[in-house]
C-alpha positions as CSV (number, residue, x, y, z in Angstrom):
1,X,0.0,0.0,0.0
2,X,2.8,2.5,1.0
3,X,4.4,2.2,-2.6
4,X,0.7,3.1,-4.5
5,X,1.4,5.9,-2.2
6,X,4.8,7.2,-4.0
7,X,3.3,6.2,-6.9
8,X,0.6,8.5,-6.7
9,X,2.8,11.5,-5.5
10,X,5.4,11.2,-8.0
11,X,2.0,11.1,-10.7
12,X,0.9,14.4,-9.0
13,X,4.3,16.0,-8.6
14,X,4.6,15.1,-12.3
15,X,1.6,16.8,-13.4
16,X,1.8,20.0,-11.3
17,X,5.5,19.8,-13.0
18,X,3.7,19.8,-16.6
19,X,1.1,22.5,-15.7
20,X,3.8,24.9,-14.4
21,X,5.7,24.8,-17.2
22,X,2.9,24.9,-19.8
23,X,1.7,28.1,-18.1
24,X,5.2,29.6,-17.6
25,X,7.2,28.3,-20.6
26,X,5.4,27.1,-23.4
27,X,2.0,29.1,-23.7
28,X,3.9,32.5,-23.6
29,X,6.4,31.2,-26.0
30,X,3.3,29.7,-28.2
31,X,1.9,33.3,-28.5
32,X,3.0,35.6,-31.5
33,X,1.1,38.5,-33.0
34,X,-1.3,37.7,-35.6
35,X,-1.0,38.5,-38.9
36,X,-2.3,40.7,-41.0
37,X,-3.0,43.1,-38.3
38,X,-2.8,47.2,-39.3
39,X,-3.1,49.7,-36.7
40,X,-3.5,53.5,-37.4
41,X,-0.8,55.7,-34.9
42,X,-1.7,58.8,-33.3
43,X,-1.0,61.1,-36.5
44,X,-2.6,58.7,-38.9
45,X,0.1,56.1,-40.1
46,X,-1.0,53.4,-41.3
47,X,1.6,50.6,-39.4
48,X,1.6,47.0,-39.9
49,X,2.3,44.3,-37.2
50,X,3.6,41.7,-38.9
51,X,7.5,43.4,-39.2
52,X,10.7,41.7,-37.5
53,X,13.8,41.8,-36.5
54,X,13.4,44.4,-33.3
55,X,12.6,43.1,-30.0
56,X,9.2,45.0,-29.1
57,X,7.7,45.5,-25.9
58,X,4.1,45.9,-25.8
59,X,1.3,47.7,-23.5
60,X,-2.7,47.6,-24.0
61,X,-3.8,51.0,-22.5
62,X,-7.0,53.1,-22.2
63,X,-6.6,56.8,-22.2
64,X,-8.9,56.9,-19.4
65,X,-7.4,54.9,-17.2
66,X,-6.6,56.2,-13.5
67,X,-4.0,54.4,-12.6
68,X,-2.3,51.0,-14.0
69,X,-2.1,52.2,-17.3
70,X,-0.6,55.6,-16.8
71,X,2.0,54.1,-14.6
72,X,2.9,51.3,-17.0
73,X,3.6,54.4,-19.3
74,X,5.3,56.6,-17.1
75,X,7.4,53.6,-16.3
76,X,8.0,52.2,-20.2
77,X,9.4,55.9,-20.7
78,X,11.8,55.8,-17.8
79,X,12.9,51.9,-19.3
80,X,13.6,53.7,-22.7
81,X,15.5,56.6,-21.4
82,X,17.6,53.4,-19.6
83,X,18.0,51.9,-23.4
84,X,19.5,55.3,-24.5
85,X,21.8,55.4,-21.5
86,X,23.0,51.9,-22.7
87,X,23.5,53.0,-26.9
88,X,20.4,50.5,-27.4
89,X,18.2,52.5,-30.1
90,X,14.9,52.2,-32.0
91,X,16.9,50.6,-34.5
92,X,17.0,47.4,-32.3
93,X,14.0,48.0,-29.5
94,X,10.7,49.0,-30.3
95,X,7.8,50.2,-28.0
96,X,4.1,49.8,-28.7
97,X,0.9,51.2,-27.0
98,X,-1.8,49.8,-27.8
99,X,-5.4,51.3,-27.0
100,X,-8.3,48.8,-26.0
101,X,-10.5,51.3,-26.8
102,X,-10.5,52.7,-30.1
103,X,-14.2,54.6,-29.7
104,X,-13.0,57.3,-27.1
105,X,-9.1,57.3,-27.9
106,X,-9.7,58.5,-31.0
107,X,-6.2,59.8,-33.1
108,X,-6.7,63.7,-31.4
109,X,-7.2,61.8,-27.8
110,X,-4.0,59.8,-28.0
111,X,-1.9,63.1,-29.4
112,X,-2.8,64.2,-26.0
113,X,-1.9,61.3,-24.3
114,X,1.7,61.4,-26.6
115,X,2.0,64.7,-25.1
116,X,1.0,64.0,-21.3
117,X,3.5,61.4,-21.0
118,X,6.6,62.9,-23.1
119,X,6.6,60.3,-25.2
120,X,8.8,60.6,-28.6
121,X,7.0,58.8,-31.1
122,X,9.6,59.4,-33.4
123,X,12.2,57.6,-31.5
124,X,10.7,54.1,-31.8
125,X,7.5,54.7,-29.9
126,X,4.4,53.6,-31.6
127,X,1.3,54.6,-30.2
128,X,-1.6,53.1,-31.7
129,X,-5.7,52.2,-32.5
130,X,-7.4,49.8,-34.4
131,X,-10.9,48.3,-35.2
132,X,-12.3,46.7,-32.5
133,X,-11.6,43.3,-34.7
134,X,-8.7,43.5,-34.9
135,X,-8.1,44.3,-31.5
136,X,-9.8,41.9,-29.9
137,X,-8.2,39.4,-32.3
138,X,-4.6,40.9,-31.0
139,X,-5.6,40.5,-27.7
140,X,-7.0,37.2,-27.7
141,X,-4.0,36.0,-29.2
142,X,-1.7,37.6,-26.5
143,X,-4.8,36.3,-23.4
144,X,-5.5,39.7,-22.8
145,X,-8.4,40.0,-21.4
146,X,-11.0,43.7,-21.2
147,X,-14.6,44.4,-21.0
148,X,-15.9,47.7,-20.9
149,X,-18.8,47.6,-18.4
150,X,-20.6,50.8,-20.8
151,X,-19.2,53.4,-18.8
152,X,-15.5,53.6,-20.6
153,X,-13.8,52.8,-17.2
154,X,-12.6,49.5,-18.7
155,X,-11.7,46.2,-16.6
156,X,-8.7,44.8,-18.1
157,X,-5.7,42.2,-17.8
158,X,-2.7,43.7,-16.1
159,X,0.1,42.6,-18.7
160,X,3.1,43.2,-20.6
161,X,4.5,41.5,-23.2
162,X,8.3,41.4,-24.7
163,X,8.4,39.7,-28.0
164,X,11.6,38.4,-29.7
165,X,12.9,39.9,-32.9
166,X,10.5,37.2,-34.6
167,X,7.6,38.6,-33.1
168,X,7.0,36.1,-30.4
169,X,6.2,36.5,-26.9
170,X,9.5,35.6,-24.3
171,X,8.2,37.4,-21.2
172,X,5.2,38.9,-19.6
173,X,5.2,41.4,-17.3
174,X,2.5,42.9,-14.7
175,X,1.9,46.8,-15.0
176,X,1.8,49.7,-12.7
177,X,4.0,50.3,-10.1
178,X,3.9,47.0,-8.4
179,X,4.0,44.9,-11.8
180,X,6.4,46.5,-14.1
181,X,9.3,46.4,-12.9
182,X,12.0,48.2,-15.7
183,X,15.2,46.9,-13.8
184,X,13.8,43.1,-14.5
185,X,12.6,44.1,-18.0
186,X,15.7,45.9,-19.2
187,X,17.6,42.7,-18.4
188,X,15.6,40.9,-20.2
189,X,15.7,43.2,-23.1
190,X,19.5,43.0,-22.9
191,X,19.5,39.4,-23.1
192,X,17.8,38.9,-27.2
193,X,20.2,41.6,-28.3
C-alpha cells in the first residue's frame, strides 16, 4: 500500500510539474502577434504588425485609465531613457501602445496622451488604434483580457509582453508600479540583443 502511495505522488508532482511549465514556458512562447493586423498611430500612419527583427515590448492602455495604465507608461518611458543610457536605439528596440478602446481614444485623444507622457514617437515609440476586430483578435491571441462595463472605465488584464525579434512572446510582465518592474525588463531586453 505504501508504494501506490509514492506512486501517486510522484503522478501528482509530475503533473503540477507539466502545468507549471505549460503556463510559464510554453503558452507565452506559443503566443505571436497575428498576422495581417494594421493599426492606425496617433497622426494617422498606417503601421503593420507583422514586421521583425526588433525586440518589441508591448502595453494595452486606455486613455482613461486612472492608474495602472498611466503608470505602465510613465514607467516604459523611464525603461527607454535606460535603453539610450545603454547605446540600445529604435533601431534594435521597439515600444508599442496599444489602446483597448479605439471609440473614445480617438487619433486627437492619444496626441494628448503622446504629449502627457513625453513620449517621442519618433524615437521608436508607436502609439496606436485599431478596429475593435482586430483588436480583440490581437488580444486574444496575446490572453488579454478587457470588457468595458458601458461606462468607458474599462476592466482589463494587467500585462506586458516582450516579443523576440520574430515577433513572439518571451516574457510577460505585470503593469503599474507594483508589476512593471523596468530593472527586470531591461535585463531581459538586454538578453535577445
Amino acid at each position: 500500500m505504501k508504494k501506490w502511495y509514492w506512486v501517486c505522488a510522484l503522478i501528482l508532482i509530475l503533473s503540477i510539474s507539466s502545468g507549471i511549465y505549460y503556463f510559464s514556458v510554453y503558452r507565452v512562447h506559443a503566443m505571436e502577434l497575428p498576422e495581417n493586423i494594421m493599426l492606425e498611430t496617433h497622426d494617422g500612419e498606417i503601421v503593420s504588425l507583422n514586421e521583425t527583427g526588433k525586440v518589441r515590448i508591448l502595453e494595452f492602455i486606455y486613455t482613461k485609465c486612472p492608474d495602472i495604465c498611466p503608470a505602465t507608461t510613465i514607467h516604459m518611458n523611464n525603461l527607454k531613457e535606460d535603453l539610450r543610457a545603454l547605446g540600445i536605439t529604435a533601431d534594435d528596440v521597439e515600444f508599442l501602445t496599444i489602446t483597448i478602446d479605439s471609440k473614445r481614444d480617438t487619433k486627437e485623444v492619444l496626441a494628448s496622451y503622446v504629449e502627457t507622457f513625453n513620449i517621442d514617437t519618433n524615437d521608436g515609440w508607436k502609439v496606436l488604434r485599431g478596429n475593435e476586430e482586430d483588436i480583440r483578435s490581437l488580444t486574444n491571441e496575446l490572453e488579454f483580457y478587457y470588457q468595458d462595463p458601458g461606462n468607458g472605465m474599462f476592466t482589463h488584464t494587467s500585462t506586458t509582453y516582450l516579443l523576440n525579434q520574430k515577433n513572439q512572446v518571451v516574457e510577460m510582465f505585470g503593469m503599474g508600479n507594483k508589476g512593471f518592474k523596468p530593472e527586470k525588463v531591461l535585463q531581459s531586453i538586454k538578453e535577445l540583443l
